[in-house]
N, C-alpha and C positions, 0 to 999 in steps of 0.2 A: 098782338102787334097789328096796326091797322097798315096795309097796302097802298103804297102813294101811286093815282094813277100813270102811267104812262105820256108822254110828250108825245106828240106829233110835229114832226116837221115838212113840210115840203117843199121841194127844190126841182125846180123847172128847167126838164131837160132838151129844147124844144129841138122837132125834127129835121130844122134847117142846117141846127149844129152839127145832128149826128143823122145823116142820112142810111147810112146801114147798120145803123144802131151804135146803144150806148153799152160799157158796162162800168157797173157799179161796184166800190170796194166799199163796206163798211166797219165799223169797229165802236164800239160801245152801243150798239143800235140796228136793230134788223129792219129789214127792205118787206114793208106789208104791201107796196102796188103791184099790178101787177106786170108781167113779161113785158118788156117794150112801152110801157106806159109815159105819155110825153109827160107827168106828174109824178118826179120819184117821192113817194110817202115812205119814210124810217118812224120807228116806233121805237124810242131808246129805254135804252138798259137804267132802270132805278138805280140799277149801285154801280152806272157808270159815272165816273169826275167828266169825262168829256167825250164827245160822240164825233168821228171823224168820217168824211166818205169824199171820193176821187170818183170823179167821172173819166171814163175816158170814151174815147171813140172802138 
């Protein structure tokens, strides 16, 4: 069975919004930036139907 690579997405959490920081929920998709990084990078799940993530403050 050949491994389909991974997607990348990234979604721009800039520091104006979140001046004491963000946090991140995901689901179908794990979080590879890092801690505080104003660039959140998710690497999703192959056998997910859809990858979801909420920022908040």
């Amino acid at each position: 069975m050949q491994r389909l690579p991974r997607a990348l997405t990234q979604v721009e959490v800039p520091p104006i919004a979140y001046p004491a920081g963000d946090k991140a929920i995901t689901s179908g998709a794990t979080i590879v930036s890092a801690p505080a990084a104003s660039l959140l990078v998710l690497e999703t799940d192959p056998r997910a139907g859809q990858v979801r993530v909420t920022v908040s403050p």
